[in-house]
C-alpha positions in Angstrom: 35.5 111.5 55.4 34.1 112.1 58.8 35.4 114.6 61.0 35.8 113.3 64.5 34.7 115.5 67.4 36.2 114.5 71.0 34.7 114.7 73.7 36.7 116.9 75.9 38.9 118.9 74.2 42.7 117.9 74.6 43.1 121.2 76.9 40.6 119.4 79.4 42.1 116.0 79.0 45.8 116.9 79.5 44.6 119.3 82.6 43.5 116.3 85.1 47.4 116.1 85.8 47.4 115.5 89.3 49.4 117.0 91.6 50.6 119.6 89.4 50.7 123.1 90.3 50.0 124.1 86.6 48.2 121.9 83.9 50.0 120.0 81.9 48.5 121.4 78.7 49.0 125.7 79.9 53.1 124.3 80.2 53.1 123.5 76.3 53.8 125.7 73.9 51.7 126.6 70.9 54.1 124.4 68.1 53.8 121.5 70.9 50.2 122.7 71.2 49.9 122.6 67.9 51.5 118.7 67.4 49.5 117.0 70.0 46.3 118.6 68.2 47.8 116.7 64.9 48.7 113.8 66.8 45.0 113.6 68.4 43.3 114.1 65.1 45.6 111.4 63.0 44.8 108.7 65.9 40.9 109.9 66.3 41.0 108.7 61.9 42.9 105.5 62.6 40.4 104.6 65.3 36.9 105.7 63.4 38.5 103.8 60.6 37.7 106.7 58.1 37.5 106.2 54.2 40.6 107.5 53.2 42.6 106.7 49.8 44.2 103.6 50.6 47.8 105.3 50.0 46.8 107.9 52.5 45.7 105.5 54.6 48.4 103.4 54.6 51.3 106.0 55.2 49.1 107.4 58.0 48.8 103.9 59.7 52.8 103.3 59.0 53.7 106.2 60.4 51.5 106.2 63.5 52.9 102.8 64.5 56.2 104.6 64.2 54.5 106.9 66.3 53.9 104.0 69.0 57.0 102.4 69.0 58.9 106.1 70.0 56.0 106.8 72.5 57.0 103.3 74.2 60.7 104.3 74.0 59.8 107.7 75.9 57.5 106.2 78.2 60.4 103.9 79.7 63.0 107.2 79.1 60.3 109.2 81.7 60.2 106.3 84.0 63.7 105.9 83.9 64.1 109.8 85.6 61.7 109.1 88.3 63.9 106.3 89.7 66.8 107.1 92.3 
């Protein structure tokens, strides 16, 4: 198995938050820290496709499209605040 290496790291990627006073990423705490990190690194597999044991692999894809389906939920929650 292949460990991915990103890019930018996520404290870059979550800091071009405009408009903020803070970035986003320094307003997290370390457990929520700590969850995107696991989050990042379970998506970065599912994308690079890596050779996992095919149980593994499966309950990793399950869950992460469990993983979608709440995202998409919180998404239209977080747009629902910004409206009037």
């Amino acid at each position: 198995m292949s460990d991915f290496q990103p890019t930018t790291s996520g404290e870059e990627w979550l800091g071009h938050n405009r408009g903020e006073k803070r970035r986003l990423w320094e307003r997290l705490n370390p457990r929520h820290r700590k969850l995107l990190r696991v989050l990042a690194t379970a998506l970065a597999l599912r994308q690079s496709k890596a050779h996992l044991p095919e149980p593994v692999r499966a309950r990793l894809l399950a869950a992460l499209d469990e993983l979608e389906r709440l995202a998409s939920r919180i998404e239209q929650l977080l747009t629902l605040r910004k409206q009037p």
